[in-house]
N, C-alpha and C positions, 0 to 999 in steps of 0.2 A: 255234592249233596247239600242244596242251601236252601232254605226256606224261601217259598213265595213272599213276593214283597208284599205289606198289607197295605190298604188306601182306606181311607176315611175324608167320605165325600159332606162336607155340610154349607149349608147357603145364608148367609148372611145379607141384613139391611141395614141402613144408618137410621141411626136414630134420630127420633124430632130434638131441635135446639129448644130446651129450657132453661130459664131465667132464673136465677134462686138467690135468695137474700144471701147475704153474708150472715154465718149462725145458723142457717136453717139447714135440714135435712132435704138433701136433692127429693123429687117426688121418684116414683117409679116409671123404671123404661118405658119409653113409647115407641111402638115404630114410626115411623117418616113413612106413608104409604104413595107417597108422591116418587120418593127415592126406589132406584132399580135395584135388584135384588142379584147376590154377585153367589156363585159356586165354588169354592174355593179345596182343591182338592191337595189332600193331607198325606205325605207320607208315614209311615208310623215307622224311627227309628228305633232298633232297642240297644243301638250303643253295644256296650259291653255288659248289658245285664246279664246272660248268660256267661260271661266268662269268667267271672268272680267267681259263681259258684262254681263252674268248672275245677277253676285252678284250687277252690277248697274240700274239693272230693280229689282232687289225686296227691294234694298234698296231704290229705289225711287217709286216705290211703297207704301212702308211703309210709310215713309215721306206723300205723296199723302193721307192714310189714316188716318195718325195723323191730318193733318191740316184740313182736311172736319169734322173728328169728333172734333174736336176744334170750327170750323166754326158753325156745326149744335150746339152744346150747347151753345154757343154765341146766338144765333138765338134763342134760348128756354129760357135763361134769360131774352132776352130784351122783350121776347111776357109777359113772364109771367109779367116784372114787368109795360107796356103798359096798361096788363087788371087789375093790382090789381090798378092802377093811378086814382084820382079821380079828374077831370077837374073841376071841382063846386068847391073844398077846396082850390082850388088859391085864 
């Protein structure tokens, strides 16, 4: 059960060769409309994004069930030793 690969298809041209002083700010892009236009297709990885949070839902998870069973036995010593207590022997 694995996800479909994604694709991201985008086309690209080269840019015109411009001249710029030294100090000056380049001008803005131009295209080269002389130059061929190329389609350049994209995998889209996601690594291990998903698996960080994974691993921080079951390790918090687990934590979540260590501390309730701590809690519940806590809760069963103090019942038990409430009913063995005998308030007449103060």
């Amino acid at each position: 059960m694995k996800n479909p690969t994604l694709y991201a298809a985008i086309t690209i041209q080269k840019n015109a060769e411009v001249v710029v002083a030294p100090g000056e700010a380049p001008p803005p892009a131009e295209i080269d409309t002389t130059a061929s236009t190329v389609t350049v297709i994209l995998e889209r990885n996601l690594g291990n994004k998903r698996v960080i949070p994974a691993l921080f839902a079951l390790f918090s998870g687990i934590l979540f069930f260590v501390f309730c069973w701590m809690l519940h036995t806590r809760d069963k010593k103090a019942a038990e030793m409430r009913a063995a207590w005998d308030g007449k022997a103060s």
